[in-house]
C-alpha positions, 0 to 999 in steps of 0.5 A: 627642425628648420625645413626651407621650401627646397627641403620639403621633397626630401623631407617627404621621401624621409617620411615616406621611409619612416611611416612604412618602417614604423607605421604598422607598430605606431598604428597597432599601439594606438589602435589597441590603447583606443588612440586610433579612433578612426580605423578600418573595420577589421577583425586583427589590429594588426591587419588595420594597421597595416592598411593605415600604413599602405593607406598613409604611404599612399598619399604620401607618394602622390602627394603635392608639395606645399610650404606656408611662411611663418607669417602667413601661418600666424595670420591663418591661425588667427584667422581660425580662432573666428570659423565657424564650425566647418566640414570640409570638402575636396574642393577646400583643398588646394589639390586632391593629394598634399603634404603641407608643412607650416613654417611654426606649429599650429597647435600642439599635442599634450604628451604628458602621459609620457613626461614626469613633467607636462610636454607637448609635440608640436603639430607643423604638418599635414597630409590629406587624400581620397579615402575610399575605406570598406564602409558601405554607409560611405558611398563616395569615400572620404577625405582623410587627413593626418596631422604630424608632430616635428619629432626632433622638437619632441625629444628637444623639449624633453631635453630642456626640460629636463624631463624623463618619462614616468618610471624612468623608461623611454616610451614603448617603440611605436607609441605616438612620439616615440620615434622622436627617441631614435630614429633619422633627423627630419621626418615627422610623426603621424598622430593618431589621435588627430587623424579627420575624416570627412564623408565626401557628399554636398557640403550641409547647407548652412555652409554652401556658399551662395551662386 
């Protein structure tokens, strides 16, 4: 998927409609195999899902657009390799509400509970916002943060590979990944599983930087 700076609003507004089109059954498949780790604290899996996907979508559309360059990426995964353990803060943040995509995955995503043969989805994106959530121990909410996988690579690697999924079946409709099968050429995929949340609160103080 190449995604230029000038491609990245309709490339938001293309997610925005994939999430509230997929995002209650990509939630509820992840909340009930146990994928959806950090989930709201109700009673139907269907209900929680449906508040992922409103909360999701919600960010989304308030989100500020930003693009990393190739080469910077690679200079700030090398740099990352060498933090230190870290919370993050809002105020580590270039604004309150983004969407950042990077110009060559960051990291990938091992997708071989689906493929005969190892596969992996590459992680280029990421969206972040106020979480405010209904857990009282959080007094001042969080910053929640979704990663995303470049869904045409997904079904792409597949292909070159030669791969087929277990059984000789495509993945279950909703499933992590899944949407790279069938639906509209650019829009990214939402990974449950690597979804963070940080409680909002003073930074520890081994990690506040001195005044």
């Amino acid at each position: 998927m190449l995604i230029r700076p000038v491609d990245l609003p309709s490339l938001r507004d293309e997610t925005v409609d994939w999430v509230s089109a997929s995002g209650p059954e990509l939630y509820e498949r992840a909340i009930l195999d146990g994928r959806q780790l950090v989930k709201p604290m109700v009673a139907s899996s269907a209900r929680g899902a449906a508040i992922l996907t409103a909360q999701e979508v919600g960010r989304l559309r308030k989100a500020d657009l930003f693009y990393v360059s190739e080469q910077m990426t690679t200079l700030a995964v090398a740099a990352g390799r060498s933090l230190p353990e870290f919370t993050l803060m809002p105020e580590d943040l270039p604004s309150p509400s983004g969407l950042v995509y990077f110009a060559k995955p960051i990291a990938a995503v091992d997708y071989s509970q689906w493929y005969e043969n190892e596969a992996e989805s590459p992680i280029v994106a990421a969206s972040w916002g106020h979480w405010t959530g209904n857990n009282p121990a959080w007094v001042n909410g969080g910053v929640w943060v979704t990663w995303y996988a470049d869904r045409d690579a997904n079904f792409d690697s597949a292909l070159e590979r030669g791969a087929g999924t277990r059984g000789g079946s495509r993945p279950p409709a909703g499933s992590v990944g899944a949407s790279s099968w069938t639906t509209s050429p650019r829009a990214l995929s939402p990974q449950p599983r690597l979804v963070s949340l940080t409680r909002m609160g003073r930074r520890p103080r081994s990690q506040r930087q001195p005044v």
